[in-house]
ZAFI-767733 format. One record per residue (C-alpha): x, y, z; residue number from 1. Coordinates in steps of 0.2 Angstrom, whole numbers, plus 5000, padded with zeros to 4 digits. Layout:
DORO  east  north    up    i
DORO     X      Y     Z  NUM
...
% end
This chain:
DORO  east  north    up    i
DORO  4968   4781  5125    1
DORO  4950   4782  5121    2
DORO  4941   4797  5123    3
DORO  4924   4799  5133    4
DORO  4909   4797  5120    5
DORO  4903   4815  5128    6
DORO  4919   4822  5133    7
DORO  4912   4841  5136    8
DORO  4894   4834  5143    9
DORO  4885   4842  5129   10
DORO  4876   4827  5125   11
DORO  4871   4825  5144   12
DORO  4865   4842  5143   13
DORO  4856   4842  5127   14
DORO  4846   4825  5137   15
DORO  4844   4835  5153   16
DORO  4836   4850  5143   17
DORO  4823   4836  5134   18
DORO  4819   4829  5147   19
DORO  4816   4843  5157   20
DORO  4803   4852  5143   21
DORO  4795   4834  5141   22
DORO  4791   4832  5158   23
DORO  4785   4851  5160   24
DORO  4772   4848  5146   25
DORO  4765   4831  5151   26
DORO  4765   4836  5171   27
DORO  4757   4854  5163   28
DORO  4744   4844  5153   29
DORO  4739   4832  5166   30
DORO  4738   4841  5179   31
DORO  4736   4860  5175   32
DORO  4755   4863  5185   33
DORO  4772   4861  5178   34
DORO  4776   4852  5194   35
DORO  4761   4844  5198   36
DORO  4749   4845  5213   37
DORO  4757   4851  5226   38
DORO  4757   4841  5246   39
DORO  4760   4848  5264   40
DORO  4781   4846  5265   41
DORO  4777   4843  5285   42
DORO  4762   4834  5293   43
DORO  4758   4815  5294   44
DORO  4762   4800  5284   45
DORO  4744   4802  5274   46
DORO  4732   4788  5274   47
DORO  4742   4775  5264   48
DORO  4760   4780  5270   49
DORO  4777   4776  5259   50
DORO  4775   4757  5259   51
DORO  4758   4756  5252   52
DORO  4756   4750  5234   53
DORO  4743   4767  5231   54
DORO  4759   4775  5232   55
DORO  4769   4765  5220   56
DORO  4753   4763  5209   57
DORO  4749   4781  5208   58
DORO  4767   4788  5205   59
DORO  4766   4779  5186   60
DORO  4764   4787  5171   61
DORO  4750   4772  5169   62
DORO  4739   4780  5178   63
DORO  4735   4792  5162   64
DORO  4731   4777  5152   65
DORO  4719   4769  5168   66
DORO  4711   4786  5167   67
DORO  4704   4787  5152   68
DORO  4698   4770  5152   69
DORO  4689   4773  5170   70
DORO  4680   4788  5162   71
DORO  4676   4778  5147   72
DORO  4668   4765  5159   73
DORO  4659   4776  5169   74
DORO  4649   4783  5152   75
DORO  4641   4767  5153   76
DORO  4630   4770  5169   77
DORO  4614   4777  5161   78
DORO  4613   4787  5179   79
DORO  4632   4792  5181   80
DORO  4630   4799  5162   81
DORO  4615   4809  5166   82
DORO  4624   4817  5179   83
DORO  4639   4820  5170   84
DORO  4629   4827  5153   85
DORO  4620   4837  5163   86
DORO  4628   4846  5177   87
DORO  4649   4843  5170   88
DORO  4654   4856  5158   89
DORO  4666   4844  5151   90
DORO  4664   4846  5135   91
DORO  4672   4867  5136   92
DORO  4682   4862  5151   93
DORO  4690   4846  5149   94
DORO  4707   4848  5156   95
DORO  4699   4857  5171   96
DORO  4693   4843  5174   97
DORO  4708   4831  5173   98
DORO  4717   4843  5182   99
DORO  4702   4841  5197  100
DORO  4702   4825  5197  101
DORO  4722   4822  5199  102
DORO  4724   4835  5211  103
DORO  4711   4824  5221  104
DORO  4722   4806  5217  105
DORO  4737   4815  5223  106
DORO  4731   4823  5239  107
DORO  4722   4807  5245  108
DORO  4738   4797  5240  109
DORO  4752   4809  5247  110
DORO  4744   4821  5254  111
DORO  4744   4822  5274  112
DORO  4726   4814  5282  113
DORO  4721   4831  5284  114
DORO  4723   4835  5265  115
DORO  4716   4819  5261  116
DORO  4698   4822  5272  117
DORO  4697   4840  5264  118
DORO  4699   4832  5247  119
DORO  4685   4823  5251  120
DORO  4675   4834  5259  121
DORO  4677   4848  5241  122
DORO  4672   4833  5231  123
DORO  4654   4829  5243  124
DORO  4651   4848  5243  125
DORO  4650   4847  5222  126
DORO  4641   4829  5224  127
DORO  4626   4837  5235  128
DORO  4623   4849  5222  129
DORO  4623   4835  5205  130
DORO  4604   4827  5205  131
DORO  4591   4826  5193  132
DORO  4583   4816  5182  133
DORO  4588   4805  5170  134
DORO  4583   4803  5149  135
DORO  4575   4787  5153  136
DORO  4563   4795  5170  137
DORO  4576   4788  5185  138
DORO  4582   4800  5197  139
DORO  4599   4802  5204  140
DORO  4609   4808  5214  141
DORO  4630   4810  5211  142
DORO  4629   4804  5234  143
DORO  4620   4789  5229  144
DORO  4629   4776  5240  145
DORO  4627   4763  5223  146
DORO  4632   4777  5210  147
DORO  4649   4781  5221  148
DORO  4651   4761  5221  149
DORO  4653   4761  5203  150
DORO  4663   4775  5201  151
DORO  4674   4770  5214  152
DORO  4675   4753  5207  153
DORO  4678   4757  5190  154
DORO  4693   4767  5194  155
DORO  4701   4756  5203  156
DORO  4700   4742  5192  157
DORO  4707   4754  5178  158
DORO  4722   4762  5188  159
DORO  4726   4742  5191  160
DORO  4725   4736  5175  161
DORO  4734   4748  5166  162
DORO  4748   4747  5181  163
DORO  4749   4728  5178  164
DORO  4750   4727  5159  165
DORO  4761   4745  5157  166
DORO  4768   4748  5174  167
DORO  4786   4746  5177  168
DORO  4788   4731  5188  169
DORO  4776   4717  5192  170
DORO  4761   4718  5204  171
DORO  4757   4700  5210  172
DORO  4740   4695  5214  173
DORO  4742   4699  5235  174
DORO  4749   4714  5231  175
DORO  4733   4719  5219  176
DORO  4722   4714  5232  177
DORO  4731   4725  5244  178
DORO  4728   4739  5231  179
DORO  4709   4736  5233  180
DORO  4710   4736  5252  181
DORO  4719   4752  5253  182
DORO  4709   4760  5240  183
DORO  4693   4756  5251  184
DORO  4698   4768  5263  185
DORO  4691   4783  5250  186
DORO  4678   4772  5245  187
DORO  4670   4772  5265  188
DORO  4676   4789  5266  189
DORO  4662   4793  5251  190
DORO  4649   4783  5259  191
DORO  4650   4773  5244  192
DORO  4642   4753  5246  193
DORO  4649   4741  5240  194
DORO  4665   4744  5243  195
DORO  4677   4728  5237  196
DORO  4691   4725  5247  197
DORO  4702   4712  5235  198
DORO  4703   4709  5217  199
DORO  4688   4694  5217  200
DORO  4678   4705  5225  201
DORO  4681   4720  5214  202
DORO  4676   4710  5198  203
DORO  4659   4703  5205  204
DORO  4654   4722  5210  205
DORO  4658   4727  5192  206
DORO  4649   4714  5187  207
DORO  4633   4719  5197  208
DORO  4630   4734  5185  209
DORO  4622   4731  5168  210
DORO  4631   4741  5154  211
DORO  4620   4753  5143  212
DORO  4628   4764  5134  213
DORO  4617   4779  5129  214
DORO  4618   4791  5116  215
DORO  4624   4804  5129  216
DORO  4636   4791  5132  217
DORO  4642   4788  5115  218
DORO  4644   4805  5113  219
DORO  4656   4808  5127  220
DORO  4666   4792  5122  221
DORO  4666   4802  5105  222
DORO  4674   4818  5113  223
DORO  4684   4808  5125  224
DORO  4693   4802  5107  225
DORO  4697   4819  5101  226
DORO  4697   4831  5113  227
DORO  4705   4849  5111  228
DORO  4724   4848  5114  229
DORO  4739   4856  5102  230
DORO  4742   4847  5088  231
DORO  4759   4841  5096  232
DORO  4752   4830  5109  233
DORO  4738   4825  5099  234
DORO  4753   4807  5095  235
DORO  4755   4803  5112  236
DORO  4736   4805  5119  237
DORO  4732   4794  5102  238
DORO  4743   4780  5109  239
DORO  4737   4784  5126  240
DORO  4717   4784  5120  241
DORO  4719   4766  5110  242
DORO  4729   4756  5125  243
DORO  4715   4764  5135  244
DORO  4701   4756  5123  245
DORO  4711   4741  5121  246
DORO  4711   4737  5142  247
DORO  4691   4739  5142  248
DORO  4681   4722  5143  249
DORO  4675   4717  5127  250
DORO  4658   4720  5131  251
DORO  4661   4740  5137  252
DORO  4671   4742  5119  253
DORO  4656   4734  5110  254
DORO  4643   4746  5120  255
DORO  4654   4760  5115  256
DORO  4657   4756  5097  257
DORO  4674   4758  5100  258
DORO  4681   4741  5099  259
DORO  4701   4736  5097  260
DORO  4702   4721  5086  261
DORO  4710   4705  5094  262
DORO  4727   4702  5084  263
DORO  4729   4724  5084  264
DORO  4730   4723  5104  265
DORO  4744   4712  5106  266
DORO  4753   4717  5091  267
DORO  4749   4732  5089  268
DORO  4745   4743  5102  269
DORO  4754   4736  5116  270
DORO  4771   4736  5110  271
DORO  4769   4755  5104  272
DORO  4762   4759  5120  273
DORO  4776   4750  5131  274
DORO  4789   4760  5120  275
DORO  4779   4779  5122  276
DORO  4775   4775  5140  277
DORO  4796   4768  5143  278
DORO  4801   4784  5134  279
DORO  4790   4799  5143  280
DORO  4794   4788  5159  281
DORO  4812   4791  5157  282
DORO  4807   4809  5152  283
DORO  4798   4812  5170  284
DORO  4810   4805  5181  285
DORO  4803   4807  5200  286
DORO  4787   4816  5202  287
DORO  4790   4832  5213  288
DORO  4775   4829  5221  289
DORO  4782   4809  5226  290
DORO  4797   4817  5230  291
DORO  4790   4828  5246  292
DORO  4778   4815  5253  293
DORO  4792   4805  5254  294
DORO  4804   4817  5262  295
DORO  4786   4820  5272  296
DORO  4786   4801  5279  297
DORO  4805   4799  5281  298
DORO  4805   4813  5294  299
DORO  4793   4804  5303  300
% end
């Protein structure tokens, strides 16, 4: 008679405990809470509901990776820098900002409509606020209808294409542009124009904008590299910042100077980053946050 490879669970247990201090640290790190943003346990579906792709979309540990790459995008809009250079504080707050800015995700994703319109609402009271003028004698505005278009558009197109190369099931090409639809809804709810509704129409608005990456731009690419973190994370945010590079179009990496050769991407980088990304997935399990919109919506 064989005996049980674990018989007294102490393996099982050790796995729990791991898993448990991993997950606290990257939910900590990304989101300023152990557990992460919190939703309404009662209350409406939200504005996307449990059978939208947002949901299964935003729920990966992908996202982290599409992140990065969407503010590294964004640096190359000579006004959408301007206003982050000099109204953001980015450079002795960055995690407050991650945290914002996923707090936000998760309450227009999960959160009940109400949660969703007062996320929106916090965001356009800072906006009104963020207008100057830039280095090269443009004005802005951060409620520029244009400026919100490519802010908007650039993270979408991030969240997606990090989901479809590292995400951990396929997302076919109706289903991408039904990510785009559903993601126009907090595009309209910003007043931002254009606002592409499929995956065609997503590229040509990206490709509307002419790239210029400006020395304020280059030197938030530069910080965005190294960032303040303990020394213990600094592994996985290296594998995180490189897959993020790496997904950029070419000519964003060039702009940037930070550029992933072509063999390193597929051989390199991808296979490291599918195998961190695998291993802190298993480390997360379910979000906490997934869990009680979806306790939320099956109540209903």
């Amino acid at each position: 008679m064989e005996l049980p490879v674990d018989p007294f669970g102490v393996v099982d247990g050790i796995g729990a405990r791991l898993r448990g201090v991993v997950a606290q640290a990257v939910r900590g790190r990304a989101t300023g809470d152990a557990l992460g943003p919190q939703v309404a346990a009662h209350g409406d579906a939200g504005w996307f509901g449990a059978d939208s792709v947002a949901w299964r979309v935003h729920a990966d540990l992908s996202t982290l990776i599409g992140g990065l790459r969407a503010l590294l995008y964004q640096t190359l809009h000579p006004l959408a820098m301007a206003g982050v250079a000099q109204h953001s504080d980015y450079r002795h707050d960055p995690w407050g900002r991650l945290h914002r800015t996923s707090a936000f995700i998760v309450a227009t994703t999960y959160g009940t409509s109400d949660e969703a319109h007062a996320a929106v609402e916090r965001v356009k009271q800072v906006h009104r606020k963020v207008r100057g003028i830039a280095p090269d004698g443009r004005p802005y505005s951060a409620d520029d209808a244009v400026l919100l278009a490519w802010v908007h558009a650039t993270e979408i197109d991030s969240f997606l294409a990090a989901y479809r190369r590292y995400g951990p099931t396929p997302l076919s090409d109706a289903e991408a542009d039904r990510y785009v639809a559903e993601m126009a809804v907090v595009a309209h709810a910003f007043g931002a124009d254009p606002v592409p509704c499929t995956t065609a129409e997503l590229t040509a608005v990206l490709a509307s904008y002419e790239l210029d990456a400006t020395a304020d731009a280059r030197a938030a690419a530069r910080f965005l590299m190294i960032p303040p973190m303990p020394l213990r994370v600094r592994p996985f945010y290296a594998v995180v910042a490189a897959a993020a590079i790496e997904l950029l179009p070419l000519a964003a990496q060039l702009e940037l100077g930070l550029v992933i050769p072509p063999l390193l991407g597929p051989l390199g980088v991808r296979p490291t980053t599918r195998g961190v990304v695998n291993a802190v997935r298993w480390s997360l399990g379910e979000s906490p946050t997934l869990a009680t919109a979806r306790r939320r919506s099956d109540r209903r």
